[in-house]
C-alpha positions, 0 to 999 in steps of 0.5 A: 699313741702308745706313750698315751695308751700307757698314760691311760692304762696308768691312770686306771690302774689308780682308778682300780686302785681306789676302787678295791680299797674302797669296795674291800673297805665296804665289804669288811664293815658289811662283815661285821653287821654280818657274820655270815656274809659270803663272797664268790669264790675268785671275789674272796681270793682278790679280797684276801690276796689285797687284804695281805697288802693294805690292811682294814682302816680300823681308825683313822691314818694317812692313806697315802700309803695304802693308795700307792700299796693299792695301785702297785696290787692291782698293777701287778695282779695276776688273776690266776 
C-alpha cells in the first residue's frame, strides 16, 4: 500500500508540475496584454520562486527540461 501511495503521490507531482508551467506560462502572456495585472501575495512568491527555475517560453524549445526542472520545484517546495 505505501510503495502504491508513493507512486500516486509521484504521479501528482508531475501533474502539478505541468500545471504551474502552464498557469505560470498563462499568467506572464496576461502581463503583457496587462500592465497592471496583480497577483495575491503567496500566488506572486510561487510565481517568482518557479519563475527562477524555468524561465518564460519566449520561443519555441524542447520542454523536456522544463517539465523535469517543473516536477523536481514542485516536489521540493516548501510553502513558507
Amino acid at each position: 500500500v505505501v510503495q502504491h501511495l508513493k507512486i500516486i503521490v509521484d504521479d501528482l507531482y508531475q501533474i502539478m508540475g505541468f500545471e504551474l508551467l502552464h498557469a505560470s506560462q498563462a499568467v506572464d502572456l496576461k502581463k503583457l496584454q496587462t500592465s497592471n495585472l496583480r497577483l495575491g501575495k503567496s500566488t506572486s512568491v510561487l510565481h517568482e520562486k518557479f519563475r527562477k527555475v524555468v524561465p518564460f517560453l519566449q520561443k519555441d524549445r524542447e520542454l523536456t527540461p522544463d517539465i523535469k526542472s517543473a516536477y523536481e520545484f514542485i516536489s521540493k517546495y516548501r510553502y513558507s
